[in-house]
PDB file with one MODEL, atoms N, CA, C and O in Angstrom:
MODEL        1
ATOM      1  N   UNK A   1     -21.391 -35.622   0.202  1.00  0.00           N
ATOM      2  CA  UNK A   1     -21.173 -35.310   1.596  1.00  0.00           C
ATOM      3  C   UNK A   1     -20.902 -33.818   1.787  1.00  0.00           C
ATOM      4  O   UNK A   1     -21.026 -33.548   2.981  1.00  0.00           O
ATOM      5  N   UNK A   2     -20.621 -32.889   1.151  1.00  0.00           N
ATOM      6  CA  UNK A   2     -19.615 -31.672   1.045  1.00  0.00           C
ATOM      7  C   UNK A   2     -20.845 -30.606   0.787  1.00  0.00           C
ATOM      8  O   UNK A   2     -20.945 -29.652   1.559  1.00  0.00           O
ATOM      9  N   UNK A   3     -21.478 -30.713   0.057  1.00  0.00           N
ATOM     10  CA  UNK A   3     -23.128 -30.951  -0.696  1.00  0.00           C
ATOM     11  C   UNK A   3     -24.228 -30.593   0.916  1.00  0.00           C
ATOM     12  O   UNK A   3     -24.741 -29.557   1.338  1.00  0.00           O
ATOM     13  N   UNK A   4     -24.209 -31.860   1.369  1.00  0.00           N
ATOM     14  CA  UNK A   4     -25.033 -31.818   2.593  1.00  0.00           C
ATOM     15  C   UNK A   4     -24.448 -30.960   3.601  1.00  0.00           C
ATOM     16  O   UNK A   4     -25.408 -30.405   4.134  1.00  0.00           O
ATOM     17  N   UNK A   5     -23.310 -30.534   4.176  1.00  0.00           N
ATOM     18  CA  UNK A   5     -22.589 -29.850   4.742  1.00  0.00           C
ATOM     19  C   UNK A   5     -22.659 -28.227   4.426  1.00  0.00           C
ATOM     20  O   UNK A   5     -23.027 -27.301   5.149  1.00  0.00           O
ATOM     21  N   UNK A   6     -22.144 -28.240   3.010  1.00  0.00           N
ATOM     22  CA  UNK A   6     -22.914 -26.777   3.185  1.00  0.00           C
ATOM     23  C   UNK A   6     -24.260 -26.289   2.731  1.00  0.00           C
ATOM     24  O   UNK A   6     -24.507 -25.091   2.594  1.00  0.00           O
ATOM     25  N   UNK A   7     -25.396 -27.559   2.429  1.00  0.00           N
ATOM     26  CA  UNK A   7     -26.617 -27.150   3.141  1.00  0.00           C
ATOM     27  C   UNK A   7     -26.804 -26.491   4.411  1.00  0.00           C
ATOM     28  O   UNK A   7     -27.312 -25.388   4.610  1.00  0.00           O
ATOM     29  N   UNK A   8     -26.247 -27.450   5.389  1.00  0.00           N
ATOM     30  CA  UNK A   8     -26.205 -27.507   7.003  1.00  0.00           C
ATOM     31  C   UNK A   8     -26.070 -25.898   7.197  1.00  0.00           C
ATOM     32  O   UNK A   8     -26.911 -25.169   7.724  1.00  0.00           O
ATOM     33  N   UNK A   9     -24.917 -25.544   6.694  1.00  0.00           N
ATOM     34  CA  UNK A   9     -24.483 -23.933   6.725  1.00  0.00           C
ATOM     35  C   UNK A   9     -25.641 -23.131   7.207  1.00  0.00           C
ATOM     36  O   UNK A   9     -25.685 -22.256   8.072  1.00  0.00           O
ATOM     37  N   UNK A  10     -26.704 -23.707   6.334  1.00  0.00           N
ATOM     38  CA  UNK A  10     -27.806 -22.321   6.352  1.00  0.00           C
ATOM     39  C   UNK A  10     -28.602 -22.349   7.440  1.00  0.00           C
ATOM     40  O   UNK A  10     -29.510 -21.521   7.522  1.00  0.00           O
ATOM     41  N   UNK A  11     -28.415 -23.221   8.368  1.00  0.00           N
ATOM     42  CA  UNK A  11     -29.344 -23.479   9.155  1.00  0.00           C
ATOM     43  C   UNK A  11     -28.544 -22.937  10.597  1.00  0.00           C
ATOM     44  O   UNK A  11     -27.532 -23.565  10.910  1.00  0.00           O
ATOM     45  N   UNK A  12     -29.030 -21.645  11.585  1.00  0.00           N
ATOM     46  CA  UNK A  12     -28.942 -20.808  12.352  1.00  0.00           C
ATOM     47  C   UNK A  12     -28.863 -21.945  13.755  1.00  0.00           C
ATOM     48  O   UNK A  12     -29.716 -22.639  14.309  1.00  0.00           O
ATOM     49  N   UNK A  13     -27.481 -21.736  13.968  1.00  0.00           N
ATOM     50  CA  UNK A  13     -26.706 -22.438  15.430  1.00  0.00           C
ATOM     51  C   UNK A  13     -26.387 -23.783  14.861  1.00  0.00           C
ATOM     52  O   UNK A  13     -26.352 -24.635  15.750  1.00  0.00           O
ATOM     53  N   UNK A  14     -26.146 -24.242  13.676  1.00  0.00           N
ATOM     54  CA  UNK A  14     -25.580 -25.100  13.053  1.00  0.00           C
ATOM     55  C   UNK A  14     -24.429 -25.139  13.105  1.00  0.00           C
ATOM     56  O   UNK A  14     -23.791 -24.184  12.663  1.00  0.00           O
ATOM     57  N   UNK A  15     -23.760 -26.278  13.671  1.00  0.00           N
ATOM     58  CA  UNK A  15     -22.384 -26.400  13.881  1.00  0.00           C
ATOM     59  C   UNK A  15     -21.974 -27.703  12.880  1.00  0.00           C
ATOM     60  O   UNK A  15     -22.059 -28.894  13.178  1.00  0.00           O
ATOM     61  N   UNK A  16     -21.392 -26.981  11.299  1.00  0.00           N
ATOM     62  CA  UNK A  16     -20.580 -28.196  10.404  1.00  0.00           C
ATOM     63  C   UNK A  16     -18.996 -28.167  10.476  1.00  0.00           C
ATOM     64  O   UNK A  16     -18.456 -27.110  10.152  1.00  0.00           O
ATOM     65  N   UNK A  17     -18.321 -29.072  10.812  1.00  0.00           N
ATOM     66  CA  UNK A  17     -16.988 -29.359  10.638  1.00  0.00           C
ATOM     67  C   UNK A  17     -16.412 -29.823   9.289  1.00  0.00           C
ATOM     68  O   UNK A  17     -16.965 -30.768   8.725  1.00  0.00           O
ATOM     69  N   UNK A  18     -15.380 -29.252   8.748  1.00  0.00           N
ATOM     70  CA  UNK A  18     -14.998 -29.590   7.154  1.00  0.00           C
ATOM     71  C   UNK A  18     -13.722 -30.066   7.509  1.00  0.00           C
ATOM     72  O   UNK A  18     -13.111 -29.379   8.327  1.00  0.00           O
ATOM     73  N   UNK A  19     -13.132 -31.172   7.046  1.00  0.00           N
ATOM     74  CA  UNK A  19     -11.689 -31.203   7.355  1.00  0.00           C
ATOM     75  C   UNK A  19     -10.939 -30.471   6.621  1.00  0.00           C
ATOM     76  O   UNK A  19     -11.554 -29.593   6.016  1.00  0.00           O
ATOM     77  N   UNK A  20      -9.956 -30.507   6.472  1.00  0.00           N
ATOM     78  CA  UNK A  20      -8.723 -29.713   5.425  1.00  0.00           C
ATOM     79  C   UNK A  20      -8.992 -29.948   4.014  1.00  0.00           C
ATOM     80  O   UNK A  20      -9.193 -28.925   3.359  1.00  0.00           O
ATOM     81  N   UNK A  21      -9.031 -30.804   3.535  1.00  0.00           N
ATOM     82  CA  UNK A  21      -9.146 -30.856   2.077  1.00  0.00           C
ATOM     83  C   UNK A  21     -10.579 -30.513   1.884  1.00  0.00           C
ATOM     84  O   UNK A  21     -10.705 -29.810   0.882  1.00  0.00           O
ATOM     85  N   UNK A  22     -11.753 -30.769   2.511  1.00  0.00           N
ATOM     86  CA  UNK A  22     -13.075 -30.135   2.535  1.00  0.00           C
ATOM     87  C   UNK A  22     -12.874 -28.770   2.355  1.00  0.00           C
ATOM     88  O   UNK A  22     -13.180 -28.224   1.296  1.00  0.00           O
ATOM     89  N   UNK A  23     -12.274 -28.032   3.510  1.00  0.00           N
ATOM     90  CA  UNK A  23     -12.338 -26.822   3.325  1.00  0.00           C
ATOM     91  C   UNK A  23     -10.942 -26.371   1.925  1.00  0.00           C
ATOM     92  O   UNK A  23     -10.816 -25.299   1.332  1.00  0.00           O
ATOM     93  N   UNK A  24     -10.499 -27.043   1.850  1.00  0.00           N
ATOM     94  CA  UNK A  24      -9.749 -26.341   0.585  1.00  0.00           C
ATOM     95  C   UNK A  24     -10.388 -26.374  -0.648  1.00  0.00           C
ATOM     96  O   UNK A  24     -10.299 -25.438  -1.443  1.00  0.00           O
ATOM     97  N   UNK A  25     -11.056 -27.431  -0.876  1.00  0.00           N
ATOM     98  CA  UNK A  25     -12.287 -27.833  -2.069  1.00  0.00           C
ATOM     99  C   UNK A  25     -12.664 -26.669  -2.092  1.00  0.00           C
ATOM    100  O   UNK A  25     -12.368 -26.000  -3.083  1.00  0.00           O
ATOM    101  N   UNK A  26     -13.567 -25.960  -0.822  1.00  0.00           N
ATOM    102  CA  UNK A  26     -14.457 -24.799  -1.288  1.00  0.00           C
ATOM    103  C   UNK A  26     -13.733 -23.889  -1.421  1.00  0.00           C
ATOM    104  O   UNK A  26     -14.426 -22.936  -1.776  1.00  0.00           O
ATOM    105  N   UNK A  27     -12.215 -23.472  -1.305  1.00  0.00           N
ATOM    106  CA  UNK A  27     -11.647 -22.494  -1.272  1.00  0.00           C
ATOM    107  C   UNK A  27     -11.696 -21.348  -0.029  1.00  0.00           C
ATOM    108  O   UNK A  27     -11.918 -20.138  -0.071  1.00  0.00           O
ATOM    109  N   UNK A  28     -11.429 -22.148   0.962  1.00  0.00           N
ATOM    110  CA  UNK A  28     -11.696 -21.472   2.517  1.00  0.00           C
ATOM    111  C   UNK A  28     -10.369 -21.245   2.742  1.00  0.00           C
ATOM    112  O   UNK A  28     -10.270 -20.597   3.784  1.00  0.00           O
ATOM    113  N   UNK A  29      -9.159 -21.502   2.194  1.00  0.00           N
ATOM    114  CA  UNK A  29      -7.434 -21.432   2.045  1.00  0.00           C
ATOM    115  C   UNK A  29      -7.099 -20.735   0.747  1.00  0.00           C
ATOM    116  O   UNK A  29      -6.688 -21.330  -0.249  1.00  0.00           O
ATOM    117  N   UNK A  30      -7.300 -19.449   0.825  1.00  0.00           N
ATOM    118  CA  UNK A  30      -6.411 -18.469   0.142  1.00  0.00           C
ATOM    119  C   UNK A  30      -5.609 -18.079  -0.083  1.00  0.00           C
ATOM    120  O   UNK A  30      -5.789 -16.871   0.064  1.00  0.00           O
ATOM    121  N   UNK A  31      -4.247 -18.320  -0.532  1.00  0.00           N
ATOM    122  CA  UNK A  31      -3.031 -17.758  -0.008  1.00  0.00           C
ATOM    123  C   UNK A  31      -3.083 -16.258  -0.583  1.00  0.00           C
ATOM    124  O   UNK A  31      -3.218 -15.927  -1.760  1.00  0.00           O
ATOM    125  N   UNK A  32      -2.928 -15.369   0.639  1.00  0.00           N
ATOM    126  CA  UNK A  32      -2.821 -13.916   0.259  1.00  0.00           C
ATOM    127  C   UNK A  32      -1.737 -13.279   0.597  1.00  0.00           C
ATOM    128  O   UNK A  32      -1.779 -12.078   0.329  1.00  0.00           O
ATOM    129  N   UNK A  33      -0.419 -13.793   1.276  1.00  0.00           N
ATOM    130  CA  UNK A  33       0.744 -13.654   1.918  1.00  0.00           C
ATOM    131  C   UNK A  33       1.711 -12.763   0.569  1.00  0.00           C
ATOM    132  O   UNK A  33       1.589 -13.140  -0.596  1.00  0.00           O
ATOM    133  N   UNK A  34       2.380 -11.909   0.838  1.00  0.00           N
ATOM    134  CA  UNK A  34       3.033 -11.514  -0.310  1.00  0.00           C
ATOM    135  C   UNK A  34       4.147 -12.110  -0.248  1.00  0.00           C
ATOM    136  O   UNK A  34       4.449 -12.458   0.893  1.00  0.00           O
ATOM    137  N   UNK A  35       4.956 -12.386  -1.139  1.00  0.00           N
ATOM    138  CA  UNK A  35       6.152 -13.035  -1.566  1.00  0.00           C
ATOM    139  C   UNK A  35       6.839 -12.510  -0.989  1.00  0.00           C
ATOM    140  O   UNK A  35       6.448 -11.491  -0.420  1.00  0.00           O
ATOM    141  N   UNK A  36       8.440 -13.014  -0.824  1.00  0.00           N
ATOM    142  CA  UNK A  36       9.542 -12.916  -0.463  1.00  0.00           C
ATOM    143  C   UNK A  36      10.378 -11.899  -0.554  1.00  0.00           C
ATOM    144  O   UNK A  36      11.009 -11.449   0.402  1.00  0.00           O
ATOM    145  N   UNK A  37      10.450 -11.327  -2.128  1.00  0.00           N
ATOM    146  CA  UNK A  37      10.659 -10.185  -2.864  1.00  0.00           C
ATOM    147  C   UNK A  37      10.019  -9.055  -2.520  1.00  0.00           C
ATOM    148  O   UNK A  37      10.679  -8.078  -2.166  1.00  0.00           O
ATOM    149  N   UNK A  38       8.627  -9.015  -2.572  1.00  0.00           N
ATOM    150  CA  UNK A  38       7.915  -7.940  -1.889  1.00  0.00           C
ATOM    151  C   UNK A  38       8.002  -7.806  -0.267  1.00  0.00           C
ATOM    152  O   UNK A  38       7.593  -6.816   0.339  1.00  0.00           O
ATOM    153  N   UNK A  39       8.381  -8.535   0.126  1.00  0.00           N
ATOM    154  CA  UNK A  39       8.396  -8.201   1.929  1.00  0.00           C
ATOM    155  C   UNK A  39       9.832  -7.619   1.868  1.00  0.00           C
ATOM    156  O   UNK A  39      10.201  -6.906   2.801  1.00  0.00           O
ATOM    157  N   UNK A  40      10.531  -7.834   0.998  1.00  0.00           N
ATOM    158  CA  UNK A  40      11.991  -6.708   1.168  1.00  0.00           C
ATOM    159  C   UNK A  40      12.202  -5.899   0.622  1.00  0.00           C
ATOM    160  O   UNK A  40      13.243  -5.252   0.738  1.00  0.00           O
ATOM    161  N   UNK A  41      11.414  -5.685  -0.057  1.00  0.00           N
ATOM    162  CA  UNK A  41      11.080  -4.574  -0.920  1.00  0.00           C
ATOM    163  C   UNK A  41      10.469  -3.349   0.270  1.00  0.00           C
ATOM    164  O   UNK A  41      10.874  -2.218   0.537  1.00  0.00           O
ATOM    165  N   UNK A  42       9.648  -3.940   0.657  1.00  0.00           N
ATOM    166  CA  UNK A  42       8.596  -3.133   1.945  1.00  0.00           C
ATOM    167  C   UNK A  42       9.217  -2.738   2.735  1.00  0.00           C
ATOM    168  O   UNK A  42       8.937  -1.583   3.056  1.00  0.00           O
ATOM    169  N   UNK A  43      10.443  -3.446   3.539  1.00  0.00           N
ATOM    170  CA  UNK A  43      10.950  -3.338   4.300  1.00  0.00           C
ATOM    171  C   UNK A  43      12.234  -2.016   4.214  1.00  0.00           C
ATOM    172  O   UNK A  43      12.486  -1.174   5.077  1.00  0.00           O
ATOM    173  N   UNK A  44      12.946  -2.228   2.735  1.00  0.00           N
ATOM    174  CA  UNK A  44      13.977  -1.033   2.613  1.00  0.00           C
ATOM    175  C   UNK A  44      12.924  -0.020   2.261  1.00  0.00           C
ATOM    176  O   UNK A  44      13.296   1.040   2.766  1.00  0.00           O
ATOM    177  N   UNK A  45      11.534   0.191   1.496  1.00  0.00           N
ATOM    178  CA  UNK A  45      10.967   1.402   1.090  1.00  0.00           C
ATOM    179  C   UNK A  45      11.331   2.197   3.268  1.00  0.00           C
ATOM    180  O   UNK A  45      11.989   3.082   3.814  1.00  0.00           O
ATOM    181  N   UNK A  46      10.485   1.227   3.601  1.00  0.00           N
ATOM    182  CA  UNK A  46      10.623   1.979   5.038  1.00  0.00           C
ATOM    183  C   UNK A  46      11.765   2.576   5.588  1.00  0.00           C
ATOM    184  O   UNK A  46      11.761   3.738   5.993  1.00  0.00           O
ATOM    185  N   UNK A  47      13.010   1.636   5.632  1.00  0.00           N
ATOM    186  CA  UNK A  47      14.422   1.811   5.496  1.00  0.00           C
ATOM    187  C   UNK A  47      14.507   3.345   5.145  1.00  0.00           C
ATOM    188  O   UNK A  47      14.514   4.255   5.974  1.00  0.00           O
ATOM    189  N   UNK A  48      14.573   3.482   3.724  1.00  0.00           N
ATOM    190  CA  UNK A  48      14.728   4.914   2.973  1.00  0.00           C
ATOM    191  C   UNK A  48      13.410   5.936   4.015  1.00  0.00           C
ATOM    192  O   UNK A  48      13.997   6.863   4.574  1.00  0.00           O
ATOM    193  N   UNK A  49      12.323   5.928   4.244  1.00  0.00           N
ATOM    194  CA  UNK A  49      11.625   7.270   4.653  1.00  0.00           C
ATOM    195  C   UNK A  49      12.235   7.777   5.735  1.00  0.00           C
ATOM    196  O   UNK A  49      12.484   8.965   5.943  1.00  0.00           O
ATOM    197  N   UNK A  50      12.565   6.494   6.691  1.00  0.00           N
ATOM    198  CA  UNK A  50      12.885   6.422   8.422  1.00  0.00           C
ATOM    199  C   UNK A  50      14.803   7.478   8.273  1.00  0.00           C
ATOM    200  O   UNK A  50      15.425   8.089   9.143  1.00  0.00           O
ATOM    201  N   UNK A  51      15.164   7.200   6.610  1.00  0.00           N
ATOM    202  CA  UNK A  51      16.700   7.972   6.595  1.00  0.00           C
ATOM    203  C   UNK A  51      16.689   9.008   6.261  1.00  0.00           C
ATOM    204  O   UNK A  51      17.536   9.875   6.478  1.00  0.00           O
ATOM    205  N   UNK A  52      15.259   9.112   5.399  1.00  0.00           N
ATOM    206  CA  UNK A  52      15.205  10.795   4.490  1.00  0.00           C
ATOM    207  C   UNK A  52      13.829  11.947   5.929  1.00  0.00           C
ATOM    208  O   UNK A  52      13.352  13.071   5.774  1.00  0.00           O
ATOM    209  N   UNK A  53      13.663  10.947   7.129  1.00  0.00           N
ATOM    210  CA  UNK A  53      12.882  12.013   8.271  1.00  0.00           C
ATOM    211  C   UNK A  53      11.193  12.219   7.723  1.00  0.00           C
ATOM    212  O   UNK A  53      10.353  13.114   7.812  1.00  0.00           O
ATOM    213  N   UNK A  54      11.258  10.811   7.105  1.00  0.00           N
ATOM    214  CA  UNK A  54       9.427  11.063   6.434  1.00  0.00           C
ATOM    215  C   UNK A  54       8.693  10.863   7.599  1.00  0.00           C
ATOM    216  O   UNK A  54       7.465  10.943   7.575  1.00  0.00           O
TER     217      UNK A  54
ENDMDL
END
């Protein structure tokens, strides 16, 4: 089924619907979000420029 679907793809004004696990199969859900650690990390680097007048 997944197979025939993204055949469909190639075909111009083709409208295929994948559900969630469809589209996670092909890897259409990336997680690219940075961690927890790095977003506070990011956050004091800024902290420090905004104190030293960068």
């Amino acid at each position: 089924m997944i197979a025939e679907k993204v055949a469909d793809l190639n075909n111009p004004g083709m409208e295929v619907d994948f559900d969630p696990a469809e589209a996670e199969a092909l890897g259409a859900f990336e997680e690219t979000a940075m961690d927890a650690e790095t977003a506070r990390d990011s956050v004091a680097d800024l902290s420090r420029e905004v104190a030293e007048g960068a």
